[in-house]
N, C-alpha and C positions, 0 to 999 in steps of 0.2 A: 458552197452555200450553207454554210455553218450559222446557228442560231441560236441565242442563248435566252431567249424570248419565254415565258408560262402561257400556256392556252389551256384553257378548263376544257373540261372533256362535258359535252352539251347532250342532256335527253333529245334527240329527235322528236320535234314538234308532232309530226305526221304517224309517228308510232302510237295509233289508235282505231277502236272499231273492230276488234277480236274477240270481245266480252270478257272471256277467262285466260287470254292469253298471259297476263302476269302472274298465275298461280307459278308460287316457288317450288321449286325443284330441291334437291338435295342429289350431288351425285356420290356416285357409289362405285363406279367402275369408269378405268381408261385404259383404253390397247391401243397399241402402236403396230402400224402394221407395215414393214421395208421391201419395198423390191426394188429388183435390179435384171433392167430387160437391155441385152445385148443388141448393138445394132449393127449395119451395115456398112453405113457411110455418119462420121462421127461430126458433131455439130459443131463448130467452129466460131469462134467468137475474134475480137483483136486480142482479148487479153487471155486464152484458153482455149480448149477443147476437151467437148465431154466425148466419153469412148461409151458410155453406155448410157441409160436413161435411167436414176433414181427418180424413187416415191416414197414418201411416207405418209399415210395414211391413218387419221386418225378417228378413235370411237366413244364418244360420252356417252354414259350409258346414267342413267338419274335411280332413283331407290324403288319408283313406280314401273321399271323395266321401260319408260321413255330411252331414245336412243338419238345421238348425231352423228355427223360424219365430216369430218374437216382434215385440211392438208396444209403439213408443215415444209416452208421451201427447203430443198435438199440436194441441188442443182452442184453446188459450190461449199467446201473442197470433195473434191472426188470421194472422200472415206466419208463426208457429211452425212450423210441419211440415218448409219446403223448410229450415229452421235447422237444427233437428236431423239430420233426414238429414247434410245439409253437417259438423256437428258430427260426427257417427258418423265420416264418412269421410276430413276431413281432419286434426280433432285427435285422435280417439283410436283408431284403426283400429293406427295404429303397435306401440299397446301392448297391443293385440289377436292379430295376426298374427304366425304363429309360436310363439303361448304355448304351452305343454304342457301339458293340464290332467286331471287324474286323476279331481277331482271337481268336479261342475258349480259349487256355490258359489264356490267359488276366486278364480274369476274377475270375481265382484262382490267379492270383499274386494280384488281386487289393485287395481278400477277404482276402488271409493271410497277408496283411496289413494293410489293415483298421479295420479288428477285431482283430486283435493283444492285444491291451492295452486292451478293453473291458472283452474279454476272459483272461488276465491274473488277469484283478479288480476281475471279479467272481469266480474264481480257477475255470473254466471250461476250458481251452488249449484244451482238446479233444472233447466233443461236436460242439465248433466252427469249430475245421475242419473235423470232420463228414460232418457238415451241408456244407461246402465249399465242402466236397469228391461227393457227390451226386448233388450239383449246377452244378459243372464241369463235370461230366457224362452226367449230363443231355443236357448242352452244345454242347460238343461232338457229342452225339445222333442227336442233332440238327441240327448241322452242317454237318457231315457226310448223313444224311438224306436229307439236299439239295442239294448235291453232286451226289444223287443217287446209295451212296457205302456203303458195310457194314463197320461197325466202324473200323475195322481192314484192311481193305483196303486202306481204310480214311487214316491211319495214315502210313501202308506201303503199295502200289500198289505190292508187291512182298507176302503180307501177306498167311497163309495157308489157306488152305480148310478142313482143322480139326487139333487139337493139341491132344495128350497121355492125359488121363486123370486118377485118382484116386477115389476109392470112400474113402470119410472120416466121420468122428462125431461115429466111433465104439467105445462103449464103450467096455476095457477087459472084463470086467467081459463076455458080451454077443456078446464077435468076434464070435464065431463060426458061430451062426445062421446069424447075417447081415454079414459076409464075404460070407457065402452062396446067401444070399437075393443077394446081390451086385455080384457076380459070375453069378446068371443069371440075369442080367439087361443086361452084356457083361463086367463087367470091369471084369481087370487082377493085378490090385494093390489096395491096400488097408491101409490105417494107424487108427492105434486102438490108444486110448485115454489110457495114463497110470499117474501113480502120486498119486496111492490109497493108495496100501500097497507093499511098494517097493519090498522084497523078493517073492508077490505072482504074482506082475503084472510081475517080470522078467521072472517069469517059464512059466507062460502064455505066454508069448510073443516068448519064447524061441519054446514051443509045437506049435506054430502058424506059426513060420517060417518054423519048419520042417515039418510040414503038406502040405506048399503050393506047389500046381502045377507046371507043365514047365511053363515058361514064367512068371511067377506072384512073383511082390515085394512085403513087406513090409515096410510100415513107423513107426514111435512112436510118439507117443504128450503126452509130460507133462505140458505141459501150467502153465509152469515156477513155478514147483513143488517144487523144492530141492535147498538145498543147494549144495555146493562142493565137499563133501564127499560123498552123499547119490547119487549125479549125476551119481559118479566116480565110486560106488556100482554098478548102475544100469548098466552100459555101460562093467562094470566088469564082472556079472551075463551073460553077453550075446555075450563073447569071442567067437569068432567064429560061430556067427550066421551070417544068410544074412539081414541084415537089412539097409533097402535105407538111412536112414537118424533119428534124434533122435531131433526132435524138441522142441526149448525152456526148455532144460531140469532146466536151472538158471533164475531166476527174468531177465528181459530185464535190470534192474538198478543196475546189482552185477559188482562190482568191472571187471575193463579190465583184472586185472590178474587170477580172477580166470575161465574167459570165455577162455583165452589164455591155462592157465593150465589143463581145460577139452579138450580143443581140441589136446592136446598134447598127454594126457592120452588114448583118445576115439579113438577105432577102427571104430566108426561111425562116419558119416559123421554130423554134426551139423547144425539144419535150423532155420530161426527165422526169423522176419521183421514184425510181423504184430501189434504189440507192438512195432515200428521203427514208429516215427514221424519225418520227416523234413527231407528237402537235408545236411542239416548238420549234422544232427546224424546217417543216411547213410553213410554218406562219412567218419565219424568218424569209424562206425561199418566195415568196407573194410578196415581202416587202420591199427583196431585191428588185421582182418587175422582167426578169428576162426572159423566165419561161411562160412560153403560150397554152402547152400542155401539159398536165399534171397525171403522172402515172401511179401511184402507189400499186404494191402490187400483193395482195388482200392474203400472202400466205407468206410473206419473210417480214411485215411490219405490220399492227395492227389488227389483221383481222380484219372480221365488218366491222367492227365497232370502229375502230381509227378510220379506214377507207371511206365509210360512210359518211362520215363529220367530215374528212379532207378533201372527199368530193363534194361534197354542197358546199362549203365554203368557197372551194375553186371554182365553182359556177356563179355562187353570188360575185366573186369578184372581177367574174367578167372570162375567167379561161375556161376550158377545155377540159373535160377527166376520160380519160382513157384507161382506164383499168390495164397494169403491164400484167401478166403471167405467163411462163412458160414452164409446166409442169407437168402433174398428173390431171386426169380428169376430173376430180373433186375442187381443185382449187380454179380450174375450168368455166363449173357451175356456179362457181357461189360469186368469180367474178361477172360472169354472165347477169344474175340474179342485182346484183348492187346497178350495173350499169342501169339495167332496166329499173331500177327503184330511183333510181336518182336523176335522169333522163338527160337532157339536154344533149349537145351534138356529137359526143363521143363514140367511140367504134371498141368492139371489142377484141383484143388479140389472140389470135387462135395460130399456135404452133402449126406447122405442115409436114415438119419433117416426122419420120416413123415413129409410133410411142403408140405401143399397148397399154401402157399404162393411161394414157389421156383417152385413147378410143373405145378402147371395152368401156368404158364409163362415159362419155363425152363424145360422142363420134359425129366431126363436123358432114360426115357424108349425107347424114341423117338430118344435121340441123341447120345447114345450111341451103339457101337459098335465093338467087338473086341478091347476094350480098348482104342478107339478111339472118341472125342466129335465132331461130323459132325459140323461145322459155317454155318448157316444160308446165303447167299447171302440176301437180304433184307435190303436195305438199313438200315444206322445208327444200331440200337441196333434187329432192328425187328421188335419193339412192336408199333401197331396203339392204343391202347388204353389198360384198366386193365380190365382182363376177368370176367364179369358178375358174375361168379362166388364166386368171391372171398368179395362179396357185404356182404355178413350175418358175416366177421369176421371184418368188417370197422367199430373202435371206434371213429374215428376223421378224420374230412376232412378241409383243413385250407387254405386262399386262401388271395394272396393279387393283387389288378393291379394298372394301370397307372387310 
């Protein structure tokens, strides 16, 4: 779902009612903060496995000692985290420090512009707006934090006091036991990881759905597994099940027709976006018409500033925004924060597998409830500093100021 379409980047009507929240800023300091927390049982995707859990964690800091805190994705390739960092601080820090900035977006428009050419010379396009997605969170945080509102408020004074939540990262093969684990944390929906071996993960999926309790969904992720036919098998295999939705079952770059022609075929509802870069290939991807649900995912494209505008738009036009993330705890929060600013019928995605990194910061034990993810009041994102704890998995800390 490739798109060659311009969409202007739109002030948020509802971004009002803070009195001095647009006094400008000037930043003056950014650090970068990498760990790397070893696991047990390594998380498994169709197209990978990670053997250990990356973070990077980011820190705006303004010339009045204001502060934020945002996260760049660092998932993919294995060595990605200490890059990015590295990337934050050596190539684009310059064009950071010093800026004046009035309004938090600003500052993603000036970055996906002025790294534009740079990121296409290195065939790195993704990396740079990683590094821009957690600039602009961290902004946000900032901003919102001297407002004395949480980020979601910040952005709609109407925002909720908790969004529906999901747990995710099950692998088939082993749903049984983490949809249990995840059942008592409190959640009531769940999406299991499929894309292994088409006929065993359908059966599975198929015993999974009739298994589950009153009240409790089903999701699927093939993390752009199949082709066309194999898609059309799996959605086949699973005629008259309940299943919420069937995420990225196609490469995010296969032909408009054959994403048109799954959705035609599928009695499932079809999700994707977190593999969606740019207001134009959004706008592209809503004209195709096949996806039901819209995932951006607020730490490897965009930011708030992009996810925010790509989620109200996908609500005015009738679908779904799901906020995707599977990270640290930082990008956790601020996904959490948008859902609940943007509202409509979305669910928020909360990894289950083990990660210090997401729970020292994020701990669904704590926030969830009857299927419900409680928002924080606390101004900006919540977080005053990275908890002590998380000190013995910190490979890299990277820093640059005025």
């Amino acid at each position: 779902m490739r798109g060659h379409l311009t969409a202007a980047v739109q002030r948020p009507q509802d971004l009002k009612g803070f009195g001095s929240m647009y006094e400008s800023v000037t930043i003056r300091r950014l650090d970068a903060f990498v760990y790397r927390c070893p696991i047990d049982r390594p998380v498994a995707t169709s197209f990978g496995i990670m053997r250990d859990r990356p973070a990077v964690f980011v820190r705006v800091e303004d010339a009045d000692g204001g502060f934020g805190w945002g996260e760049i994705f660092a998932n993919w390739p294995a060595a990605g985290a200490e890059h990015r960092a590295n990337l934050l601080t050596k190539d684009i820090a310059h064009l950071v420090l010093g800026t004046r900035i009035e309004h938090p977006r600003e500052l993603f428009q000036k970055l996906e512009t002025e790294t534009r050419i740079r990121a296409i010379q290195c065939g790195e396009l993704g990396p740079f707006r990683q590094v821009t997605a957690g600039l602009d969170i961290a902004l946000w945080d900032l901003f919102a934090r001297r407002a004395g509102v949480p980020l979601g408020r910040f952005l709609n004074s109407a925002a909720a006091d908790s969004v529906p939540a999901y747990a995710s990262g099950i692998h088939i093969a082993g749903a049984e036991e983490l949809i249990g684990a995840a059942r008592e944390k409190g959640f009531l929906s769940f999406k299991v990881k499929v894309g292994f071996d088409l006929e065993q993960d359908a059966a599975a999926t198929r015993a999974i759905s009739q298994s589950l309790q009153s009240e409790e969904r089903l999701f699927t992720d093939a993390n752009q597994a199949w082709d066309l036919p194999a898609a059309k098998t799996f959605v086949d295999r699973l005629s008259g099940s309940e299943i919420g939705w069937l995420e990225e079952p196609l490469p995010v770059d296969a032909p408009e027709d054959d994403w048109r022609a799954l959705a035609a075929a599928s009695g499932i509802p079809l999700a994707g976006g977190e593999n969606i870069a740019g207001f134009a290939e959004f706008k592209s991807a809503m004209s195709v018409g096949a996806l039901s649900i819209y995932q951006p995912d607020v730490a490897k494209w965009g930011g708030v500033t992009g996810c925010y505008d790509v989620a109200r738009q996908a609500i005015r036009a009738g679908y779904t925004y799901c906020p995707h993330f599977l990270g640290g705890g930082i990008g956790l929060l601020a996904s959490a924060q948008l859902l609940a600013a943007v509202g409509g019928s979305g669910l928020l995605e909360v990894d289950i597998n083990p990660n210090p990194l997401r729970d020292a910061i994020a701990d669904a034990d704590g926030s969830v409830g009857s299927g419900w993810w409680q928002i924080s009041n606390a101004p900006g994102l919540g977080i005053e500093e990275l908890p002590a704890s998380l000190a013995e998995f910190e490979t890299l800390r990277t820093s640059q100021s005025l």
